[in-house]
C-alpha positions as CSV (number, residue, x, y, z in Angstrom):
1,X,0.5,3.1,1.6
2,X,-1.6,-0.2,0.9
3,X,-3.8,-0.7,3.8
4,X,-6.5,-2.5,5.4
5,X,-9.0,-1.9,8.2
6,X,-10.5,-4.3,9.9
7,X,-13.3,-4.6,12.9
8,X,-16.6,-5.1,13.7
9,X,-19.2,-2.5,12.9
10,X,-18.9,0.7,14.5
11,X,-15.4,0.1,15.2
12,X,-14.2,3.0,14.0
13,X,-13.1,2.0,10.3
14,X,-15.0,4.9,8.4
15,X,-13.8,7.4,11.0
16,X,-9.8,6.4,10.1
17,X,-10.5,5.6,6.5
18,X,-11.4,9.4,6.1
19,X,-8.0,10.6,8.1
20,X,-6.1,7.7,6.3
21,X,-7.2,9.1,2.8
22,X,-6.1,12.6,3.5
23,X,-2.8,11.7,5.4
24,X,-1.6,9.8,2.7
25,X,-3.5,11.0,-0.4
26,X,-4.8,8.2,-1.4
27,X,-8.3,6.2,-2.0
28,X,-10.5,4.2,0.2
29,X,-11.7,1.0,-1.6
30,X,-15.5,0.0,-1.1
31,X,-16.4,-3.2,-2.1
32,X,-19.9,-2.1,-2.8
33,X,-19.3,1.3,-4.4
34,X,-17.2,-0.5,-6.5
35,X,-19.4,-2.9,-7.7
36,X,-21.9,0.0,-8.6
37,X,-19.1,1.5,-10.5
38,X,-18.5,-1.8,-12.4
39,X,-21.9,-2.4,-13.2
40,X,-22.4,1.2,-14.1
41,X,-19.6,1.6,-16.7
42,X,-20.8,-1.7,-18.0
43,X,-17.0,-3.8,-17.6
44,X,-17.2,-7.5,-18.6
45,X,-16.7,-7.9,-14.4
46,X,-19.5,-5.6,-13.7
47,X,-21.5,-7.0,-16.3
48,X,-21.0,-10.5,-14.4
49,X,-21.7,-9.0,-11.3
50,X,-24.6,-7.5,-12.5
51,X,-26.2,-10.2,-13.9
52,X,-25.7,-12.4,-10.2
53,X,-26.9,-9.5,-8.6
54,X,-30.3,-9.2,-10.3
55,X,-30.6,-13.1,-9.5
56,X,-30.7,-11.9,-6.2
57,X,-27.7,-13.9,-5.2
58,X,-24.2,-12.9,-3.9
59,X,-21.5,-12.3,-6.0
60,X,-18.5,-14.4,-6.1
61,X,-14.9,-14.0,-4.5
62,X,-13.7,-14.4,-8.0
63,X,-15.8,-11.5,-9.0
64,X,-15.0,-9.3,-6.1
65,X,-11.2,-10.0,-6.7
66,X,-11.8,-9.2,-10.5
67,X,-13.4,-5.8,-9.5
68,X,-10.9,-5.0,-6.6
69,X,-8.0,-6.2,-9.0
70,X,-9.5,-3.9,-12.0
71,X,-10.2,-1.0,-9.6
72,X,-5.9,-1.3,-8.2
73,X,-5.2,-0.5,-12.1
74,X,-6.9,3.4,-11.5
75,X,-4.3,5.8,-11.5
76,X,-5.4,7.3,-8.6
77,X,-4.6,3.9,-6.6
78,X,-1.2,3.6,-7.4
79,X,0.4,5.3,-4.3
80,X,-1.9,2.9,-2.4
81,X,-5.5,2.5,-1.1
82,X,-7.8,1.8,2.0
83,X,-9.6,-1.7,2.1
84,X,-12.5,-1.5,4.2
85,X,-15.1,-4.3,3.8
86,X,-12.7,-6.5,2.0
87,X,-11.6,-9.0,2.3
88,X,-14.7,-10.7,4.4
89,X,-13.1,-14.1,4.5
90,X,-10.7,-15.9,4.8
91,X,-10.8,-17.4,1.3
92,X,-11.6,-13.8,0.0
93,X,-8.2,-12.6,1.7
94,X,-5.8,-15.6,0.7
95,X,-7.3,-14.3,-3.2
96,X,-6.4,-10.9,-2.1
97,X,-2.8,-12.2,-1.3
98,X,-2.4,-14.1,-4.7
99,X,-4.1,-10.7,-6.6
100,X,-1.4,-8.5,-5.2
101,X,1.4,-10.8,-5.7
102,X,0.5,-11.0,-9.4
103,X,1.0,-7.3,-9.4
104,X,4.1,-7.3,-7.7
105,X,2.3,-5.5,-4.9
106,X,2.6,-5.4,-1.0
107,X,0.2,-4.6,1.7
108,X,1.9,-2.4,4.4
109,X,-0.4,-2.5,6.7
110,X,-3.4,-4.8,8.2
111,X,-5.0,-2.8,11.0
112,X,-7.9,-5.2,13.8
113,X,-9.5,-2.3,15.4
114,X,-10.3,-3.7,18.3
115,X,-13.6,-3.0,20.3
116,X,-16.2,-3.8,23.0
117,X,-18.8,-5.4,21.4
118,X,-21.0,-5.1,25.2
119,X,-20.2,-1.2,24.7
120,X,-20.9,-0.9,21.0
121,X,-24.1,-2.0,21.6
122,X,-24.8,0.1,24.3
123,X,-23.6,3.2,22.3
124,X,-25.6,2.0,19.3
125,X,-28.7,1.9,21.8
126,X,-28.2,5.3,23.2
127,X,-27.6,6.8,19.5
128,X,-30.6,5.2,18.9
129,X,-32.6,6.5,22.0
130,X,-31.6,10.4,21.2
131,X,-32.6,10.0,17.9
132,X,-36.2,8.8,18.8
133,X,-36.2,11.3,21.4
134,X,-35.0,14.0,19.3
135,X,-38.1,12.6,16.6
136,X,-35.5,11.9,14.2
137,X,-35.9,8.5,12.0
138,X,-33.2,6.0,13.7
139,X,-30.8,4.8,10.4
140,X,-30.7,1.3,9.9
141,X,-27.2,1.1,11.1
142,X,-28.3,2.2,14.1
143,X,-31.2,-0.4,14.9
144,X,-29.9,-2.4,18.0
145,X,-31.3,-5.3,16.5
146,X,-30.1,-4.9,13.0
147,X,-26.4,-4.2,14.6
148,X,-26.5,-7.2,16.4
149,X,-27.2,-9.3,13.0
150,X,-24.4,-7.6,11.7
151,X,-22.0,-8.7,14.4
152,X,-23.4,-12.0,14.4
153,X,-22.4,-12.1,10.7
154,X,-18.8,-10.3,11.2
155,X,-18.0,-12.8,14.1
156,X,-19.0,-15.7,11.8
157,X,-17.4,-14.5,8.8
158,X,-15.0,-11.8,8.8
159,X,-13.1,-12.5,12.3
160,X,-11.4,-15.1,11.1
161,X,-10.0,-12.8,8.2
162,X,-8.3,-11.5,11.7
163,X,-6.9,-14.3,12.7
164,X,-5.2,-15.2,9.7
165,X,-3.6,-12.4,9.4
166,X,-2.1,-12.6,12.9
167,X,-0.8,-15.8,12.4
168,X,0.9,-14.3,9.6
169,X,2.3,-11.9,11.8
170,X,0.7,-8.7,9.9
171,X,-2.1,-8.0,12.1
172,X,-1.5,-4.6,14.3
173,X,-4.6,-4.7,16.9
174,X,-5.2,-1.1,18.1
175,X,-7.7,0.0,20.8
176,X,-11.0,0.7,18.9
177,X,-12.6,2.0,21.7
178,X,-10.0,4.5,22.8
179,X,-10.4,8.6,21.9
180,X,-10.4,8.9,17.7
181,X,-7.6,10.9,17.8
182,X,-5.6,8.5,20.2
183,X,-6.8,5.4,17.8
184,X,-5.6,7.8,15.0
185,X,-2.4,8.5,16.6
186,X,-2.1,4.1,17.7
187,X,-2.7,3.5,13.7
188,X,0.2,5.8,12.7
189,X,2.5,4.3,15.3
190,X,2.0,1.1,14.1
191,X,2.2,1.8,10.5
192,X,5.7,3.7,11.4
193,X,6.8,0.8,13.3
């Protein structure tokens, strides 16, 4: 099973990454993780990437794809994986599409959680309320204000990812707000379908 998740943040996507992975055995692909691991075992990718990251400056589609495309080679990828975080364009997704076909490989599913970005907010808000309240350190993730940067940067960048896809006719939208376990049972309908 060859996936990919996509939605805003707190959609969801780590929640049915993790029940993805153990349905079907098989890994979830972070971008960053595996540009850590690149860098790490010293590849001539992650040694690119490494040298653009201590610039200070973003890595490259090219890169990225080089990683992802290195990563897809891992044994433990071969009855499929999870993208989550990738692709964030649409340039970054057309590459994806030319990557895969060079491998002979298919995706079998694109899956748009979709969400209520009015009530995301307001359950990032309340997470972050019961945290203070509870003296706990509010995460990053969960600063109101950092969330909304990252939605600003998600609608700007990464919807559009969604949108090509659809007018591909690959997209399955699934209620992102709904119960997990109903979004959980949605995903393997439309997978199944």
């Amino acid at each position: 099973m060859r996936l990919i998740l996509l939605g805003p943040p707190g959609a969801g996507k780590g929640t049915q990454a993790e029940r993805l992975m153990k349905k079907y055995n098989i890994p979830q692909l972070s971008t960053g993780d595996m540009l850590r691991a690149a860098v790490k075992a010293g590849t001539p990718i992650g040694l690119q990437a490494k040298a653009v990251m201590d610039a200070g400056a973003l890595v490259s589609d090219d890169v990225v794809v080089g990683i992802i495309s290195d990563r897809l080679n891992e044994p433990d990828a071969r009855n499929g994986f999870i993208l989550d975080g990738f692709p964030r364009t649409v340039a970054q997704a057309k590459a994806l599409d030319e990557m895969l076909e060079t491998k002979s490989m298919q995706l079998d599913g694109i899956i748009g959680l979709k969400v209520d970005e009015e009530a995301l907010l307001a359950r990032i808000e309340k997470r972050a309320n019961e945290t203070k309240a509870a003296g706990g350190t509010v995460r990053a993730d969960d600063n109101p204000e950092t969330f909304k940067t990252r939605l600003d940067a998600y609608r700007a960048q990464t919807a559009p990812v969604a949108a090509y896809y659809d007018g591909k006719g690959t997209l399955k939208v699934i209620d992102g707000m709904a119960p997990i376990d109903e979004v959980s049972k949605a995903i393997d309908a439309a997978l199944a379908g």
